[in-house]
C-alpha positions in Angstrom: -8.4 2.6 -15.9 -7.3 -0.7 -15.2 -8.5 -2.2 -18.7 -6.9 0.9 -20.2 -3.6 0.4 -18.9 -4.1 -3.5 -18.9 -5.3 -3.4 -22.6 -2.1 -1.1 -23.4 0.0 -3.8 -22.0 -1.2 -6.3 -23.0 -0.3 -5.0 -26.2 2.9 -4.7 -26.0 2.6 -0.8 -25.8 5.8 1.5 -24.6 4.6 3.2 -21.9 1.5 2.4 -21.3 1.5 2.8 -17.7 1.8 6.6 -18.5 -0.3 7.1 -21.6 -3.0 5.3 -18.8 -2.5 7.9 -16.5 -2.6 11.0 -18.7 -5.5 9.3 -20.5 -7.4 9.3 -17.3 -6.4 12.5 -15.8 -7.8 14.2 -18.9 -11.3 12.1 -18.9 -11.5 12.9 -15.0 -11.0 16.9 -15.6 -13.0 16.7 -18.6 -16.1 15.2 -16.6 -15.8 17.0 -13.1 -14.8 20.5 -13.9 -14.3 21.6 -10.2 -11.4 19.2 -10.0 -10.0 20.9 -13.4 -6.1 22.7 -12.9 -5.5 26.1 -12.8 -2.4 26.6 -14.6 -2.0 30.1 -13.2 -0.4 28.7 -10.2 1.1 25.3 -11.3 4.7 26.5 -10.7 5.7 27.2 -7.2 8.8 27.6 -5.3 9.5 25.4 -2.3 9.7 27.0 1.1 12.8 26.6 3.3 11.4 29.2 5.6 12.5 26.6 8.7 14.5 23.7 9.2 14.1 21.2 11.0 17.3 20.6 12.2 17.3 23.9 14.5 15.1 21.2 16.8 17.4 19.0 17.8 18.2 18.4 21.2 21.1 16.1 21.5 20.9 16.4 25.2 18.6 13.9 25.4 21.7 11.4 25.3 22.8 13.0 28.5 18.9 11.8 30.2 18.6 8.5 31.2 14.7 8.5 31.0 14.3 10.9 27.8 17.4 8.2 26.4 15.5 4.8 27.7 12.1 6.6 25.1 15.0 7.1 22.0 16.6 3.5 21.7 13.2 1.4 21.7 11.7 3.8 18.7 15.3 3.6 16.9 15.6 0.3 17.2 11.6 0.5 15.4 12.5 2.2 12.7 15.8 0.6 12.2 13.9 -2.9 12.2 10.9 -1.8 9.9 13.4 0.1 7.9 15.3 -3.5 7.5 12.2 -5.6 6.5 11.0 -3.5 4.5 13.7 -2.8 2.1 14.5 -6.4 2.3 10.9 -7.0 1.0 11.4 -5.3 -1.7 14.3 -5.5 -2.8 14.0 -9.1 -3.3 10.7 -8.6 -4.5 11.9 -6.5 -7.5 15.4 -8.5 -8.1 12.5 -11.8 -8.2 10.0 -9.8 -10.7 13.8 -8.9 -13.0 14.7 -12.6 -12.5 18.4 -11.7 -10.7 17.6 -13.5 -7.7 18.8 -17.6 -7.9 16.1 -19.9 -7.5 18.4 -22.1 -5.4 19.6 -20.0 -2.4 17.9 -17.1 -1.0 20.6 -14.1 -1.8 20.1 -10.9 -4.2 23.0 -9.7 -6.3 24.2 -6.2 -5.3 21.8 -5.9 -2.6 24.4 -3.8 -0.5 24.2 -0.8 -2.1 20.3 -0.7 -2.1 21.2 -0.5 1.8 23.3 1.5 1.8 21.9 4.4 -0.1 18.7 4.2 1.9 20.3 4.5 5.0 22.1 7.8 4.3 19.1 8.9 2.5 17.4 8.7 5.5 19.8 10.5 7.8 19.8 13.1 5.5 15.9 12.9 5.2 15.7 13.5 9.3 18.1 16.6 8.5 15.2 18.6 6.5 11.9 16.4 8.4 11.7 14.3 5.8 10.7 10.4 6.3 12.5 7.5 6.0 14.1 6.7 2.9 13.2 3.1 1.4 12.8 1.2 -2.1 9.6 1.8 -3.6 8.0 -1.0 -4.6 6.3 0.9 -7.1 9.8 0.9 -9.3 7.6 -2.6 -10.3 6.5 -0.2 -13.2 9.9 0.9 -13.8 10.8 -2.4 -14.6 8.0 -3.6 -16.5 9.2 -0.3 -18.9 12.5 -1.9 -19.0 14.2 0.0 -16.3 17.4 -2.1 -15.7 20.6 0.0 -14.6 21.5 2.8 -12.2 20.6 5.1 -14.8 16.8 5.2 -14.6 17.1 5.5 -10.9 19.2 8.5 -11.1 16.9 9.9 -14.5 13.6 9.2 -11.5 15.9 11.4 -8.7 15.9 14.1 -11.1 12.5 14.1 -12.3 11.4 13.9 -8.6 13.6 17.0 -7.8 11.9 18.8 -10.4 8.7 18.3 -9.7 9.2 20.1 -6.2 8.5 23.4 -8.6 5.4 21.8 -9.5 3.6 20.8 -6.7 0.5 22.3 -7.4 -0.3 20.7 -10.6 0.9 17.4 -9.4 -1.6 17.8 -6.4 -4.3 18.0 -9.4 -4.3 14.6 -10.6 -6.9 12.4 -9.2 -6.1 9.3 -7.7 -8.4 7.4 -10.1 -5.6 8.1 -12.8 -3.4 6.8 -10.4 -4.9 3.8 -8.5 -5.2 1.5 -11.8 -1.5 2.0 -11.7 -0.7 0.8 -8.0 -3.4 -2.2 -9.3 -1.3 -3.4 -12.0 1.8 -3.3 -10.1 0.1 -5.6 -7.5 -0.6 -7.9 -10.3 2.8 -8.3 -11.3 4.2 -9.0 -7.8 2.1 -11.6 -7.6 3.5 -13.3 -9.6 6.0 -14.5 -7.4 3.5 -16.8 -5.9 3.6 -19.3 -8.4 7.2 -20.1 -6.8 5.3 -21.3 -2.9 4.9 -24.7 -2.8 1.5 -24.5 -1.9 0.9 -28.2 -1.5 3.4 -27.7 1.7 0.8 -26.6 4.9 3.5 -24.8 6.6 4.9 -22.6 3.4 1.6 -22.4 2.6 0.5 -20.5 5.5 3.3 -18.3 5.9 3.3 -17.3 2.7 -0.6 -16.8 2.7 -0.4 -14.6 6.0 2.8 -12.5 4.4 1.0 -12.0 1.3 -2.9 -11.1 2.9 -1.6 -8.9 6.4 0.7 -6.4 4.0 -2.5 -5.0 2.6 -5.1 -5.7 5.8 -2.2 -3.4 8.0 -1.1 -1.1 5.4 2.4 -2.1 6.2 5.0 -4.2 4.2 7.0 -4.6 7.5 3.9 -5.8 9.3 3.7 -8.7 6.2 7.0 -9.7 6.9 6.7 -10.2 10.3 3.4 -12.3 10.2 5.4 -14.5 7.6 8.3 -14.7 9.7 6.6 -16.0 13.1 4.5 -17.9 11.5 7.3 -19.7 9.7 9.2 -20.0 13.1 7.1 -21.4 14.7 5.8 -24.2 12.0 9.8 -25.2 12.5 9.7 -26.0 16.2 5.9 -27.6 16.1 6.4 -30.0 12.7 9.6 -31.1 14.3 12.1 -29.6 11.5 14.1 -27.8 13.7 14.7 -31.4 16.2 15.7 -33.3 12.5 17.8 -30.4 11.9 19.7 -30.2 15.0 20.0 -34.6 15.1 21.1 -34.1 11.8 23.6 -31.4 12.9 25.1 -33.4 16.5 25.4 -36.3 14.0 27.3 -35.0 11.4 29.7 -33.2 14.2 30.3 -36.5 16.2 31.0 -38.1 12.9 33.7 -35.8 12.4 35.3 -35.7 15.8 35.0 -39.7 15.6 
């Protein structure tokens, strides 16, 4: 799978990524028949038989204790929610070359947070999970996904296929894993930006890179990076050059 779809790129192919996967699905259903779909019942209709929200128990903000358990797992899932958009978002404005090589700020990141945020408020209304950027919209891009437009064409497609669960169920993940591979590949490309001759950079970056797949977690990644990069600027003295640097240019002004 990953030569198919490598091969297919490589060559310059339109949509390769998908003529991969629908390649694959049909070799794997054509070689294990028990995994083969039954078409009979590919269409389904989505059950609303409960709803969440009919749980809710806003008098938990009247309990002290029951309120002292909420605010340490909002303040969770608002923090990995943060990171992890961050992450990406970056990661995908780097890949389409919007973000500036000289400061560290994505155009038009704002509404990326804002539309996951009510996304996921919404998402809690019908026990859904968090909302967050997908980092596999990599493919998207390497397609040439660029405006508003293909996000809201993927909404649609991703409504639809509630209807058809069941066949979507039946593809196997071998027609999908070469996919999720060759989006890794891209990302990685971002490397080539670390200064790896700097030990510091070097490590963090290392550590962010290696602990996103090792805990499964993007967040996780971040953090690693992130104290490991705090503390290299209090040992190797940066943060003391820094702050001299800082009282000297102040007392030169107020001289």
């Amino acid at each position: 799978g990953v030569i198919l779809i490598g091969t297919l790129i490589q060559a310059g192919v339109t949509g390769g990524l998908l003529i991969g996967m629908i390649v694959l699905t049909i070799l794997v259903w054509t070689m294990n028949p028990s995994v083969r779909p039954d078409f009979d019942v590919a269409f389904s209709v989505p059950g609303i038989d409960t709803m969440p929200w009919q749980y809710f128990d806003f008098g938990a903000l009247r309990n002290g204790d029951r309120l002292c358990v909420m605010i340490p797992a909002i303040l969770s899932f608002h923090i990995a929610a943060v990171l992890d958009i961050s992450g990406v978002t970056f990661g995908l404005s780097t890949f389409i070359k919007e973000a500036s090589t000289d400061e560290v700020h994505v155009c038009n990141s704002t509404p990326s947070f804002v539309a996951s945020s009510i996304g996921t408020v919404i998402a809690s209304c019908t026990g859904s999970s968090p909302i967050i950027i997908a980092v596999e919209s990599t493919a998207g891009i390497r397609e040439g996904g660029r405006t508003g437009l293909t996000a809201v064409t993927v909404a649609i497609l991703f409504l639809s296929t509630t209807f058809f669960q069941p066949l979507l169920l039946m593809i196997p993940s071998a027609a999908t894993a070469p996919v999720l591979i060759f989006v890794g590949t891209m990302m990685m490309g971002g490397s080539k930006n670390i200064d790896w001759d700097c030990t510091s950079e070097a490590i963090s970056a290392f550590l962010t890179i290696i602990m996103m797949p090792f805990t499964y977690s993007i967040t996780n990644g971040i953090l690693f990076g992130l104290g490991s990069s705090a503390m290299f600027y209090i040992t190797t003295g940066e943060m003391y050059c820094n702050l001299k640097s800082y009282w000297k240019e102040k007392t030169d002004i107020l001289s």
